[in-house]
mmCIF file of the N, C-alpha and C atoms, coordinates in Angstrom:
data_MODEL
# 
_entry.id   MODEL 
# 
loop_
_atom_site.group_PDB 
_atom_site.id 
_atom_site.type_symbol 
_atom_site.label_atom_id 
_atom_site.label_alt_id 
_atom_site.label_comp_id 
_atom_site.label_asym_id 
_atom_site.label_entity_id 
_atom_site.label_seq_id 
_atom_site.pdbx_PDB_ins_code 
_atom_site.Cartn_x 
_atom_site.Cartn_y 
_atom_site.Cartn_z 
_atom_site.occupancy 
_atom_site.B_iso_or_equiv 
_atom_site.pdbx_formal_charge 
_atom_site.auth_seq_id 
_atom_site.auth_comp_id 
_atom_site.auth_asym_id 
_atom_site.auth_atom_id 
_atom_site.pdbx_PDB_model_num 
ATOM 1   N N  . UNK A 1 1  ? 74.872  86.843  63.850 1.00 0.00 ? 1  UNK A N  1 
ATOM 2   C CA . UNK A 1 1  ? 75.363  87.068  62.514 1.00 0.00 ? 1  UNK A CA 1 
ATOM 3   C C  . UNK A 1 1  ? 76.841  87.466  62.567 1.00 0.00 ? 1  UNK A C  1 
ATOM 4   N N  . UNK A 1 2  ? 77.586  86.836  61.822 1.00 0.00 ? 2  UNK A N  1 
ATOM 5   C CA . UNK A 1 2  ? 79.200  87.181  61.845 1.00 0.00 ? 2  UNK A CA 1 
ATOM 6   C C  . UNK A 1 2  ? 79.503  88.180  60.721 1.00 0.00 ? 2  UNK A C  1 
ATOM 7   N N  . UNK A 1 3  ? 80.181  89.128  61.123 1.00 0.00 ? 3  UNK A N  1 
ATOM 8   C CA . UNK A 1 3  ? 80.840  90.118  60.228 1.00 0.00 ? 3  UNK A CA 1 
ATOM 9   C C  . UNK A 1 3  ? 81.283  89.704  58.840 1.00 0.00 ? 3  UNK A C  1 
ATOM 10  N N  . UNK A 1 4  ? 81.991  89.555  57.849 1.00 0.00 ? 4  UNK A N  1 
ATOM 11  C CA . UNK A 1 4  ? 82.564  89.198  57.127 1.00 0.00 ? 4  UNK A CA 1 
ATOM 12  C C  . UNK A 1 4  ? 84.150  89.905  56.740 1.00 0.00 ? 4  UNK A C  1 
ATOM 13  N N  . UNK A 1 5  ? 83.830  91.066  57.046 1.00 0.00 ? 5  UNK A N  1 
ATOM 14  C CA . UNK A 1 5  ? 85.248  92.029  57.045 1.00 0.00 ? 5  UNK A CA 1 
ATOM 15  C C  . UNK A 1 5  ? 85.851  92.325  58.343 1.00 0.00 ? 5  UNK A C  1 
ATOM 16  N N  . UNK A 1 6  ? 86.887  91.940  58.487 1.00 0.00 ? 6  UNK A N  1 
ATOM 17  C CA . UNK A 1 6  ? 87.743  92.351  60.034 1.00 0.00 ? 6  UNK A CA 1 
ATOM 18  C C  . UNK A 1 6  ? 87.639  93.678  60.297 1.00 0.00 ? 6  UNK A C  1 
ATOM 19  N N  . UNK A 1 7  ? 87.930  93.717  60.815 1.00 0.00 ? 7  UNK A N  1 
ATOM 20  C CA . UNK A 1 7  ? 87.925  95.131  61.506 1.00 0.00 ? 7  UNK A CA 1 
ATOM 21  C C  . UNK A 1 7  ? 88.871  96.133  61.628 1.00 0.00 ? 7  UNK A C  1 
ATOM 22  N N  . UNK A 1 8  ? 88.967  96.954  61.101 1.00 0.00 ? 8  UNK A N  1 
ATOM 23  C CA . UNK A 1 8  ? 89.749  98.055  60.594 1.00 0.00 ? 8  UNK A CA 1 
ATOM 24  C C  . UNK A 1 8  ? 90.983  98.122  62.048 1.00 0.00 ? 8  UNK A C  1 
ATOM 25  N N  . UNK A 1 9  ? 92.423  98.263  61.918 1.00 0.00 ? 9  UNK A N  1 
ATOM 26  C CA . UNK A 1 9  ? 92.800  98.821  62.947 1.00 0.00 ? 9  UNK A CA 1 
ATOM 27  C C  . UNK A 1 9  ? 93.661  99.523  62.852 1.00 0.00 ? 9  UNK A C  1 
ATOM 28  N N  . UNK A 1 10 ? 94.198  100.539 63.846 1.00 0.00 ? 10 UNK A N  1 
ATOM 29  C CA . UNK A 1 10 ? 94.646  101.632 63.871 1.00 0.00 ? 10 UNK A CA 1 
ATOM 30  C C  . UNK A 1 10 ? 95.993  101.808 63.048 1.00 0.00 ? 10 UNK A C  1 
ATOM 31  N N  . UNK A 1 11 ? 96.447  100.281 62.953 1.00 0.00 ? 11 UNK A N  1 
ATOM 32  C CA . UNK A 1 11 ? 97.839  100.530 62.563 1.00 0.00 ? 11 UNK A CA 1 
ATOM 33  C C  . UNK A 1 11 ? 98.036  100.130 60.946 1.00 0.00 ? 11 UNK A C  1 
ATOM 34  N N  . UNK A 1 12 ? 97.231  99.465  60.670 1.00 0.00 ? 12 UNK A N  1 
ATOM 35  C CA . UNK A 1 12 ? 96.942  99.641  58.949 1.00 0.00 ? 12 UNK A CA 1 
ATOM 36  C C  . UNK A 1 12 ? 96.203  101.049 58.883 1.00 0.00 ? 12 UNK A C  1 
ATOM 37  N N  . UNK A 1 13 ? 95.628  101.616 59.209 1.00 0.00 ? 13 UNK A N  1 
ATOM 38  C CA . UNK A 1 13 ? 94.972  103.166 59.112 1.00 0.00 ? 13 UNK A CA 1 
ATOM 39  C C  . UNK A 1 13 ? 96.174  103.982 58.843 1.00 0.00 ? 13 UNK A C  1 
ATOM 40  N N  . UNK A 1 14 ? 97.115  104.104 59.899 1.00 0.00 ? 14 UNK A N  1 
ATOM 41  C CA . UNK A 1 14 ? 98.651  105.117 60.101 1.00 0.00 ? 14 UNK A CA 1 
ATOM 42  C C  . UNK A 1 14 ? 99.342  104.164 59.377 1.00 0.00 ? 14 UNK A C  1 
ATOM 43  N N  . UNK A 1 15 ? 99.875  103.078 58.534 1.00 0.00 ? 15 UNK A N  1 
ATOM 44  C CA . UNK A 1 15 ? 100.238 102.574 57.891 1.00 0.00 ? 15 UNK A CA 1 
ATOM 45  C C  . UNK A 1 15 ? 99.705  102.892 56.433 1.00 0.00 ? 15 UNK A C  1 
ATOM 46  N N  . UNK A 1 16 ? 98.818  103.103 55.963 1.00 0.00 ? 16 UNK A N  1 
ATOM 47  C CA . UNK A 1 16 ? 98.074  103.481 54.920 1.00 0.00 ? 16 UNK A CA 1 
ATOM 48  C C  . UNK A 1 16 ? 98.543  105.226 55.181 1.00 0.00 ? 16 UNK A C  1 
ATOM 49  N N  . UNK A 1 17 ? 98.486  105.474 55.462 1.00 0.00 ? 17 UNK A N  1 
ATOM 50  C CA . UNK A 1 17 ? 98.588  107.374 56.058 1.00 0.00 ? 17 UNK A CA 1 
ATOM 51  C C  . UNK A 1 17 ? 100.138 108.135 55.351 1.00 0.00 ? 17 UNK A C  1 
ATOM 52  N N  . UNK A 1 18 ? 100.970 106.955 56.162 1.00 0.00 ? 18 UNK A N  1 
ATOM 53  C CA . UNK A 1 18 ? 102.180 107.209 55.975 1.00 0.00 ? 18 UNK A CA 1 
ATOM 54  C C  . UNK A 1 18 ? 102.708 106.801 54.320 1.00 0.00 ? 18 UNK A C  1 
ATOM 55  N N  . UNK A 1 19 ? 102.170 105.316 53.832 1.00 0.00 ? 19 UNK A N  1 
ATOM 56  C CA . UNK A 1 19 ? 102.425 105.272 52.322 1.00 0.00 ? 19 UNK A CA 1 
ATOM 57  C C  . UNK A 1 19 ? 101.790 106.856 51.460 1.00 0.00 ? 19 UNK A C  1 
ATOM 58  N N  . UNK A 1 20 ? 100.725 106.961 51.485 1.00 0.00 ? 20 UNK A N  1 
ATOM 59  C CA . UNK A 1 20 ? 100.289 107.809 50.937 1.00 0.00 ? 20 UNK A CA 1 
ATOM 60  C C  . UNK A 1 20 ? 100.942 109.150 50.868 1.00 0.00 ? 20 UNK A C  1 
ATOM 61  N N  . UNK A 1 21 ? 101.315 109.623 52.288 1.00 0.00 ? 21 UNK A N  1 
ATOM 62  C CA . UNK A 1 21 ? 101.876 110.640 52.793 1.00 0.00 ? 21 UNK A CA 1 
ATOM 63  C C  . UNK A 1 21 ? 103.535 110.869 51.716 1.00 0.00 ? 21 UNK A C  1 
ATOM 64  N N  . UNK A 1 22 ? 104.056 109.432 52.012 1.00 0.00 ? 22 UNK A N  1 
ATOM 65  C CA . UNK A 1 22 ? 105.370 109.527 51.153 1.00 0.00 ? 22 UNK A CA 1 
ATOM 66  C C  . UNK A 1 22 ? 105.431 109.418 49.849 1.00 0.00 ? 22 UNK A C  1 
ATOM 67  N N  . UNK A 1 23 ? 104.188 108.470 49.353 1.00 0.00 ? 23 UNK A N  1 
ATOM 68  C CA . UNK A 1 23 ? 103.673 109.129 47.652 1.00 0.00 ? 23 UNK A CA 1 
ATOM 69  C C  . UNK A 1 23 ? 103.921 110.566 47.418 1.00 0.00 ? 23 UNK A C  1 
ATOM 70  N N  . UNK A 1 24 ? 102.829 111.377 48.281 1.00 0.00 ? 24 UNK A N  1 
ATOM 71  C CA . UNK A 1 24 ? 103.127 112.566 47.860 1.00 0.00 ? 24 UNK A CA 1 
ATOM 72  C C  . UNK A 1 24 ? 104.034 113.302 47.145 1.00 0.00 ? 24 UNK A C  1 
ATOM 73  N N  . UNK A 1 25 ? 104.910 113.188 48.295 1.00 0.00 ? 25 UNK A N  1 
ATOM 74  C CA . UNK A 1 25 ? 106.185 114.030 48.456 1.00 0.00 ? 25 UNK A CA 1 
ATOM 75  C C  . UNK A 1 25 ? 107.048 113.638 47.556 1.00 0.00 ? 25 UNK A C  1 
ATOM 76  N N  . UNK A 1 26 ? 107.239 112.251 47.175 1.00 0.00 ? 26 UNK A N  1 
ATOM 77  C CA . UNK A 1 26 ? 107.659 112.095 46.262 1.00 0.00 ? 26 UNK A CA 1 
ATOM 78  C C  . UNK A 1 26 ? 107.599 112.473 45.023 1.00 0.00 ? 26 UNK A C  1 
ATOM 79  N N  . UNK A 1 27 ? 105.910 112.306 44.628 1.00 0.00 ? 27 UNK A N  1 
ATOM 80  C CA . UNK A 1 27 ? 105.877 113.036 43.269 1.00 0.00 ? 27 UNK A CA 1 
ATOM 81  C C  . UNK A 1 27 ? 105.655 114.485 43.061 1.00 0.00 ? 27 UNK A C  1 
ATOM 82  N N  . UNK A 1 28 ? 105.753 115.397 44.571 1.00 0.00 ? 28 UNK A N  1 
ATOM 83  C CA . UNK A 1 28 ? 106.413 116.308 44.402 1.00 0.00 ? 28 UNK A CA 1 
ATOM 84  C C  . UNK A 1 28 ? 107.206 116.979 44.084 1.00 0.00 ? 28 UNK A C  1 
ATOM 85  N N  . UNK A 1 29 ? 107.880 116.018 44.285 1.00 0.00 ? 29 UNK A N  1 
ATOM 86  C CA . UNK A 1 29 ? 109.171 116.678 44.413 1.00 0.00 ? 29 UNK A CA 1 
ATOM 87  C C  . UNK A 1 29 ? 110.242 115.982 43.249 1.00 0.00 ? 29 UNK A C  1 
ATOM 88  N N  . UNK A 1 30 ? 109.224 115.624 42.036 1.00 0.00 ? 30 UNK A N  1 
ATOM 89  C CA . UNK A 1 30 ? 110.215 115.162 41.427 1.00 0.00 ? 30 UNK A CA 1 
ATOM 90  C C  . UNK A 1 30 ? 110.827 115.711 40.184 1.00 0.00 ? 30 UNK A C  1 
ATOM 91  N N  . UNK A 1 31 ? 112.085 115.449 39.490 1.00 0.00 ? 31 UNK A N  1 
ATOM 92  C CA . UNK A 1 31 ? 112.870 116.751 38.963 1.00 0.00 ? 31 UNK A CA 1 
ATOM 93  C C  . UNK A 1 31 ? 111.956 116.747 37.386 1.00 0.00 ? 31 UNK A C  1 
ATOM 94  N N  . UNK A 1 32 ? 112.211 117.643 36.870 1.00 0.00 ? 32 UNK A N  1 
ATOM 95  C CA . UNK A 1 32 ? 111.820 117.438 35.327 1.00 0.00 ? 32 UNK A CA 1 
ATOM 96  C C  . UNK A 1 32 ? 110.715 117.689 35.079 1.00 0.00 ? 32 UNK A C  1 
ATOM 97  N N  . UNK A 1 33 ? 109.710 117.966 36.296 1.00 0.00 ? 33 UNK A N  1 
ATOM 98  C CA . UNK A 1 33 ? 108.300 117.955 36.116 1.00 0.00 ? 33 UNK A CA 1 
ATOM 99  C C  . UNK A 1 33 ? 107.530 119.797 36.030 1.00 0.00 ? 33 UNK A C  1 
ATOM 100 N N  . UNK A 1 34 ? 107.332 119.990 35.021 1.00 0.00 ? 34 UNK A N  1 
ATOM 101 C CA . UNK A 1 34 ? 107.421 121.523 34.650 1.00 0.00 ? 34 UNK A CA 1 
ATOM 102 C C  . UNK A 1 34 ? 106.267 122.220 35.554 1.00 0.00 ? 34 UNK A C  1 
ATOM 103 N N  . UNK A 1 35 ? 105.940 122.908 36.017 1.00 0.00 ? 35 UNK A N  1 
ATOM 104 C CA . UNK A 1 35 ? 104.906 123.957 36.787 1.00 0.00 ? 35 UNK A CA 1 
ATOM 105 C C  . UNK A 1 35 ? 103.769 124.269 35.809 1.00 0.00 ? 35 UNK A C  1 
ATOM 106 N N  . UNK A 1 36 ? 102.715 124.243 36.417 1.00 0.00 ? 36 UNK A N  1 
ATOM 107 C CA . UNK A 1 36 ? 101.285 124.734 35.310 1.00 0.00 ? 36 UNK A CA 1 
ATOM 108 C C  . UNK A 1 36 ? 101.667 126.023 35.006 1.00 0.00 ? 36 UNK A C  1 
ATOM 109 N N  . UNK A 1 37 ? 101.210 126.135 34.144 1.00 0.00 ? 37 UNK A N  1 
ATOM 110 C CA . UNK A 1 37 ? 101.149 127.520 33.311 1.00 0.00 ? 37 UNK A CA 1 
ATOM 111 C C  . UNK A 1 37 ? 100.709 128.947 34.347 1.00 0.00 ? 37 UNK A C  1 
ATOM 112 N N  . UNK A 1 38 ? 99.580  128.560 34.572 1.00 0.00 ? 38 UNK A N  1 
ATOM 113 C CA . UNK A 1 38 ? 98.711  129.158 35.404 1.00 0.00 ? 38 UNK A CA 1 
ATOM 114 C C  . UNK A 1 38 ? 99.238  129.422 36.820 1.00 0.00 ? 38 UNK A C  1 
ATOM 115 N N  . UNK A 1 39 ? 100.353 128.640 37.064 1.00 0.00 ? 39 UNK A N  1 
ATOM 116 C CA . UNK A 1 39 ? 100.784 129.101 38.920 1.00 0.00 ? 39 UNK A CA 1 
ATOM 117 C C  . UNK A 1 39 ? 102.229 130.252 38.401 1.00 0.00 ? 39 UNK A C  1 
ATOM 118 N N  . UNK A 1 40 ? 102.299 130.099 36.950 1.00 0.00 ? 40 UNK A N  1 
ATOM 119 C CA . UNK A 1 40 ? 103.497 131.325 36.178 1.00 0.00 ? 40 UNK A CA 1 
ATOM 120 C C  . UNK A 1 40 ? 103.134 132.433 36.426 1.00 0.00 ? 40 UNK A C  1 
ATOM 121 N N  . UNK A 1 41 ? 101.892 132.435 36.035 1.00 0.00 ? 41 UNK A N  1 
ATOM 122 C CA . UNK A 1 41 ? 101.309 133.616 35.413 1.00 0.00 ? 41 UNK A CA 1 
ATOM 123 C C  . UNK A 1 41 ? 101.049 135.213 36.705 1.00 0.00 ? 41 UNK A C  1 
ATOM 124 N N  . UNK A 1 42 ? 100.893 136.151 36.364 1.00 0.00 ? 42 UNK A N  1 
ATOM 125 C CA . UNK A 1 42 ? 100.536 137.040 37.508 1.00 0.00 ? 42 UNK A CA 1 
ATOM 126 C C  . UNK A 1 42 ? 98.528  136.876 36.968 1.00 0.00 ? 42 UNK A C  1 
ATOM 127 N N  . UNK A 1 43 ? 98.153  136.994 38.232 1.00 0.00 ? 43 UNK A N  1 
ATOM 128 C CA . UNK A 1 43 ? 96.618  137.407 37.918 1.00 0.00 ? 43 UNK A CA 1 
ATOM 129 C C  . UNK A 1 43 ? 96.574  139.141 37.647 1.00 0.00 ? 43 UNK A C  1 
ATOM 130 N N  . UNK A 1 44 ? 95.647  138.574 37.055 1.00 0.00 ? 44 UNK A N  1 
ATOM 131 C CA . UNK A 1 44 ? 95.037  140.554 36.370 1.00 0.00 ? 44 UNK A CA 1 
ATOM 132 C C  . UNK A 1 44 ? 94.313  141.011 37.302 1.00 0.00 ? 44 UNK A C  1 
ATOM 133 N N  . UNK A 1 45 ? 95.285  142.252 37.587 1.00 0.00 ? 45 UNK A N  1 
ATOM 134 C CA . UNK A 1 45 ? 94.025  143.363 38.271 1.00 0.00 ? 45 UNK A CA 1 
ATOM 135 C C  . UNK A 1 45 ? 92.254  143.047 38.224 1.00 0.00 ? 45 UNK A C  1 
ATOM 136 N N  . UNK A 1 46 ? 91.542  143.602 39.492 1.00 0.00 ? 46 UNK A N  1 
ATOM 137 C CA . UNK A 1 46 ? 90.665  143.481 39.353 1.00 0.00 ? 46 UNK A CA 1 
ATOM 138 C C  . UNK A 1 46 ? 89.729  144.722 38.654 1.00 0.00 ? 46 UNK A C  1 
ATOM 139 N N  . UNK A 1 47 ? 88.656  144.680 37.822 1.00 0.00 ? 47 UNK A N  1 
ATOM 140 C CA . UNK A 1 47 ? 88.315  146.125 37.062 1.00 0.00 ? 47 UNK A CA 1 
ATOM 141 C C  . UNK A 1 47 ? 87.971  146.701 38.148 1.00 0.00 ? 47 UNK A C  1 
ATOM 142 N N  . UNK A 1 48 ? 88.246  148.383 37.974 1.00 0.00 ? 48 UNK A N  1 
ATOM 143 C CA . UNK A 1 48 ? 87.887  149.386 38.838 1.00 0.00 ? 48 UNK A CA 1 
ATOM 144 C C  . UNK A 1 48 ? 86.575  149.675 39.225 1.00 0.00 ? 48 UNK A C  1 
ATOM 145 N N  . UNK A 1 49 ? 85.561  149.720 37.571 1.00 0.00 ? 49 UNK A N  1 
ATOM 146 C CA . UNK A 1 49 ? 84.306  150.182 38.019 1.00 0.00 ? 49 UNK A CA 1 
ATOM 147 C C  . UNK A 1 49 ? 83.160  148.553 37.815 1.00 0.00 ? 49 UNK A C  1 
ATOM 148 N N  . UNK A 1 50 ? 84.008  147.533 38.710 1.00 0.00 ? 50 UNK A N  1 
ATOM 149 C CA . UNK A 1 50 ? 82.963  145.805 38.814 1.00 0.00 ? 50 UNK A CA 1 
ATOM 150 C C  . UNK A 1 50 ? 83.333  145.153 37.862 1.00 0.00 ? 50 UNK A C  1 
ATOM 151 N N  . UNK A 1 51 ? 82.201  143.872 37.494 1.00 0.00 ? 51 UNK A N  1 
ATOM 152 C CA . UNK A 1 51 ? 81.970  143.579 36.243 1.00 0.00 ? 51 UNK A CA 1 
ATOM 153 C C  . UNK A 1 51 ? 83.443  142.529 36.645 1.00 0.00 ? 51 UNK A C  1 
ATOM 154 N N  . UNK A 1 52 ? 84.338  142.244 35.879 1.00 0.00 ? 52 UNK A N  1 
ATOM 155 C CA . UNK A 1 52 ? 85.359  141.001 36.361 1.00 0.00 ? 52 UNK A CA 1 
ATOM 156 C C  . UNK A 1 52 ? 85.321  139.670 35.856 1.00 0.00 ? 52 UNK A C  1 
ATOM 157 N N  . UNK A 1 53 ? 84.189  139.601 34.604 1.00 0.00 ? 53 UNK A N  1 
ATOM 158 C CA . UNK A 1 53 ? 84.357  138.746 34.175 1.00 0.00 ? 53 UNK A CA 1 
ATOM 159 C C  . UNK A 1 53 ? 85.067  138.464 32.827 1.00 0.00 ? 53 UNK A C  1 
ATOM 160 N N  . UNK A 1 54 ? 85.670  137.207 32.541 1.00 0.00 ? 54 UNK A N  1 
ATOM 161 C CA . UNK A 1 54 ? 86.391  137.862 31.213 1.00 0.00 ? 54 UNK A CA 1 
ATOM 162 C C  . UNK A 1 54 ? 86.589  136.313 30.692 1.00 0.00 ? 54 UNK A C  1 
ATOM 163 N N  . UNK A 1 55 ? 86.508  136.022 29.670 1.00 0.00 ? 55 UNK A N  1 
ATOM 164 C CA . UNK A 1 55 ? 86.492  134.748 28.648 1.00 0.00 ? 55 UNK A CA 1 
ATOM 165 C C  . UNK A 1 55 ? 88.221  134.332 28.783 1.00 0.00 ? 55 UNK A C  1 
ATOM 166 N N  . UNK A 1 56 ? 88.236  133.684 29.537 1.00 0.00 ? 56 UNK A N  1 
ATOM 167 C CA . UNK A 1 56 ? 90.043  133.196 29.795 1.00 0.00 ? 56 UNK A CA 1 
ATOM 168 C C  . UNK A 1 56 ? 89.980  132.418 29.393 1.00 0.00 ? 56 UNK A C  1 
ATOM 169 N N  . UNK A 1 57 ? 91.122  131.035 28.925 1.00 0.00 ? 57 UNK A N  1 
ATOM 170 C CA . UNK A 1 57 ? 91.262  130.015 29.147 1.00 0.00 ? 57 UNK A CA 1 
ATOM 171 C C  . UNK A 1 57 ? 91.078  129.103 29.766 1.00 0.00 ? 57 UNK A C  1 
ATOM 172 N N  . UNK A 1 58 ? 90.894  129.186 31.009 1.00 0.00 ? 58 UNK A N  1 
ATOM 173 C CA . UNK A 1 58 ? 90.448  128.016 31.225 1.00 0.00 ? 58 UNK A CA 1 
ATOM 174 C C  . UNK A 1 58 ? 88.666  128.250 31.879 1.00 0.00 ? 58 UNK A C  1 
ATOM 175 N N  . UNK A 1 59 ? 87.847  129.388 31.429 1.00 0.00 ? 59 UNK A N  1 
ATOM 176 C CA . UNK A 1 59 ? 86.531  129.411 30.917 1.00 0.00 ? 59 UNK A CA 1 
ATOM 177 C C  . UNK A 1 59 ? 86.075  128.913 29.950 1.00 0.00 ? 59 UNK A C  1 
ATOM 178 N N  . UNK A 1 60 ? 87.080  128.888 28.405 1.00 0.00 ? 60 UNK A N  1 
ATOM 179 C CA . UNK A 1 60 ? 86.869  128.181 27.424 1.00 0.00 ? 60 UNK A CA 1 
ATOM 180 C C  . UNK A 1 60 ? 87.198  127.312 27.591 1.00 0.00 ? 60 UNK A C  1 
ATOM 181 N N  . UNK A 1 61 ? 87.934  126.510 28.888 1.00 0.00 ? 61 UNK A N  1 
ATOM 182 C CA . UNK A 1 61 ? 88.291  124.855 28.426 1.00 0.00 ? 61 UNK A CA 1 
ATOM 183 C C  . UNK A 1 61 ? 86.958  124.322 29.461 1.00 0.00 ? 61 UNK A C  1 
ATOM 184 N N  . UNK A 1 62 ? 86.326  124.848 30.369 1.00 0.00 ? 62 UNK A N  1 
ATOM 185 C CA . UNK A 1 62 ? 84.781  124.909 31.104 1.00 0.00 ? 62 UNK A CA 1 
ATOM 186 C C  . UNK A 1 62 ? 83.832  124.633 29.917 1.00 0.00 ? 62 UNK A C  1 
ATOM 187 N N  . UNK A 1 63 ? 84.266  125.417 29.037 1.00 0.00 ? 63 UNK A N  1 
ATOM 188 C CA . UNK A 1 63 ? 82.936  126.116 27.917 1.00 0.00 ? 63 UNK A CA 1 
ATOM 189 C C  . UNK A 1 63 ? 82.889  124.289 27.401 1.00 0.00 ? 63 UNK A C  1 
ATOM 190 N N  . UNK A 1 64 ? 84.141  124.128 26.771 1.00 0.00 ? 64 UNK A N  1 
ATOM 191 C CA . UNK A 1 64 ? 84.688  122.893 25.980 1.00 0.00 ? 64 UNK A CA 1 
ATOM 192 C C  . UNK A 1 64 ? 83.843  121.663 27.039 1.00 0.00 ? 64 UNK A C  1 
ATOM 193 N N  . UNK A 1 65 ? 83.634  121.477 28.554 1.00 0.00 ? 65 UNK A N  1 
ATOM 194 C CA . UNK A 1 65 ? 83.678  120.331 28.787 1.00 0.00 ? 65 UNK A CA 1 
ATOM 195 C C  . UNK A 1 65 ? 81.934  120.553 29.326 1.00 0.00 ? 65 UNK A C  1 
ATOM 196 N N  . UNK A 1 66 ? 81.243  121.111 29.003 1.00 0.00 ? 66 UNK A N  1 
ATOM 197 C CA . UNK A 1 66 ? 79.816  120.859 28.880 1.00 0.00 ? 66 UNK A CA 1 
ATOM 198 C C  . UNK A 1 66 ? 78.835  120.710 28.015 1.00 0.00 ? 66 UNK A C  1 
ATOM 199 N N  . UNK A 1 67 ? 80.085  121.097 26.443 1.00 0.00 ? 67 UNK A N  1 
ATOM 200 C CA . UNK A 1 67 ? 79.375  120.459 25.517 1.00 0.00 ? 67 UNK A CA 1 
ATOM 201 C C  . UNK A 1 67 ? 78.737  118.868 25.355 1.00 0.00 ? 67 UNK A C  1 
ATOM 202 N N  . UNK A 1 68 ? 77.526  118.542 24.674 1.00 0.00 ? 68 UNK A N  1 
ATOM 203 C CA . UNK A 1 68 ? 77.082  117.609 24.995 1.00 0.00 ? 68 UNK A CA 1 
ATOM 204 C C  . UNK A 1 68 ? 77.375  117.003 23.345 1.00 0.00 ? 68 UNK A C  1 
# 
């Protein structure tokens, strides 16, 4: 029985690696592109006596995406 798909090799693998790799960085790093809200922000203390849970934003946008 003959294969139908060639066979993967190492240098389309690290060829694929490296495009991807420089995607990245690119759209990393690109200007104009504003920071989430959330990497702004300081996190809140944790409560003293437990408990730690608290209805944030993005619990209500959780809440929002299991409505049916």
């Amino acid at each position: 029985m003959q294969e139908s798909q060639p066979k993967p090799s190492r240098r389309g693998f690290f060829l694929g690696a490296v495009a991807t790799g420089g995607a990245v960085a690119a759209i990393a790093t690109l200007p104009g592109v504003p920071a989430p809200e959330a990497a702004l922000q300081e996190p809140k203390p944790a409560p003293e006596k437990g408990g730690g849970y608290s209805l944030s934003e993005h619990v209500k946008r959780y809440y929002k995406t299991t409505r049916v």
